[in-house]
C-alpha positions in Angstrom: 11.7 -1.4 34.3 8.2 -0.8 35.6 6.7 2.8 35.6 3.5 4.2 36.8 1.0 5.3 34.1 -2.5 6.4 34.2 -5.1 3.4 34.3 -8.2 5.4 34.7 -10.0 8.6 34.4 -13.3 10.1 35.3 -12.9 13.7 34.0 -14.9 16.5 35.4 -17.3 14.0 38.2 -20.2 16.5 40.1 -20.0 16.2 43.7 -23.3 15.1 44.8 -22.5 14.6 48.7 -19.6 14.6 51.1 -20.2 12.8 54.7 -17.5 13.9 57.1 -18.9 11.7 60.1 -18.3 8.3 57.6 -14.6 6.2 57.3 -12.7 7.8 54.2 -13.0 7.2 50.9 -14.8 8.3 47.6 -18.4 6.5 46.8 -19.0 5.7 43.1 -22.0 4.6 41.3 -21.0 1.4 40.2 -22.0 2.6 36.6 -19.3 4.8 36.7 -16.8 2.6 38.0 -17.4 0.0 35.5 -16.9 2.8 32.7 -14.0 3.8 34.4 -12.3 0.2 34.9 -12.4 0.9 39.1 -13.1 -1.7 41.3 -14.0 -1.4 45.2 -10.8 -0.9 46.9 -9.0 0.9 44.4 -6.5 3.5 45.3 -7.5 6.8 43.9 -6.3 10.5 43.0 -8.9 13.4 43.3 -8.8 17.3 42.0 -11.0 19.4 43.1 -11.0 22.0 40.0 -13.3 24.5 42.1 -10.2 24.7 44.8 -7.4 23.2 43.8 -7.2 20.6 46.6 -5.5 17.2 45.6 -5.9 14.1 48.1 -6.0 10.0 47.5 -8.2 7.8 49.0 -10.1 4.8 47.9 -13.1 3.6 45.7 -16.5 2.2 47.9 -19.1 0.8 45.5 -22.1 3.0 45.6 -25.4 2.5 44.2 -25.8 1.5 40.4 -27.4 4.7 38.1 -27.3 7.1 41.7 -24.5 9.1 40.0 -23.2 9.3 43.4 -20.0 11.0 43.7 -19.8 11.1 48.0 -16.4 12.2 49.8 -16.4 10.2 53.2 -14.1 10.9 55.9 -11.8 13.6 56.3 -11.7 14.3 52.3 -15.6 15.3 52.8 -13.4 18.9 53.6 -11.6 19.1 50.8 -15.0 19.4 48.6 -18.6 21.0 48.7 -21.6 19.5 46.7 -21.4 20.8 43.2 -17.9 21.0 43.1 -16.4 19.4 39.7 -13.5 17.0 40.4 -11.3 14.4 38.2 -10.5 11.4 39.6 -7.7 8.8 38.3 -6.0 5.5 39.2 -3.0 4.2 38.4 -0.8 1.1 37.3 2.6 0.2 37.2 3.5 -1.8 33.7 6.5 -2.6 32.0 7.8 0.3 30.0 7.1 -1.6 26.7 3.7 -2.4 27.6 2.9 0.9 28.6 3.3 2.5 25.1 0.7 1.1 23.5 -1.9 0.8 26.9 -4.7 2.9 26.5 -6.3 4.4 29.8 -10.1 4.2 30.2 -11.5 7.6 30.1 -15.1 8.7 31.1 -16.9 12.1 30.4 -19.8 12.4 32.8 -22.7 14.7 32.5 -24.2 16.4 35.0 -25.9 14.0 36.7 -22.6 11.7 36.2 -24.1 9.6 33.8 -21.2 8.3 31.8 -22.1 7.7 28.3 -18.9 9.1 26.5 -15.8 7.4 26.9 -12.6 7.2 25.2 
């Protein structure tokens, strides 16, 4: 049996841009992807904690040490600058596996510089 378990998680991100007129999707600093074990591509799940709004989309590989956090697309109205947001990936593994998998988890400042993780 597979289930779906959490594979990634960037708790409490700052908005630092959303770009309605721009294809969909969330831009990372690729700093904070590689904390977060993202790749480009890579279906995600956003909160918005500031409004309660909760949309997927995917990871685009932004700038290295930006701390860009950009909602393109459509999602751009689901968040204003400054909002704080958590955003998580998933994987399906076999049951067994999954009890002893550990998610990457990354606590960004403000400036979404990601220098705790768990």
């Amino acid at each position: 049996m597979l289930i779906e378990v959490l594979k990634s998680k960037i708790h409490c991100a700052t908005i630092t841009e959303a770009n309605l007129h721009y294809m969909g999707s969330i831009t990372l600093d690729e700093d904070i992807m590689d904390a977060a074990n993202l790749i480009a591509g890579e279906k995600v799940s956003v909160v918005n904690n500031n409004n309660g709004e909760r949309f997927d989309t995917y990871v685009i590989k932004g700038e290295r040490g930006s701390g860009c956090v950009c909602l393109n697309g459509a999602a751009a109205r689901k968040v204003q600058v400054g909002d704080i947001c958590i955003i998580m990936s998933y994987a399906l593994m076999d049951f067994e596996e999954a009890k002893n998998f550990k998610p990457a988890v990354v606590f960004p400042d403000e400036k979404n510089c990601c220098k705790d993780r768990k």
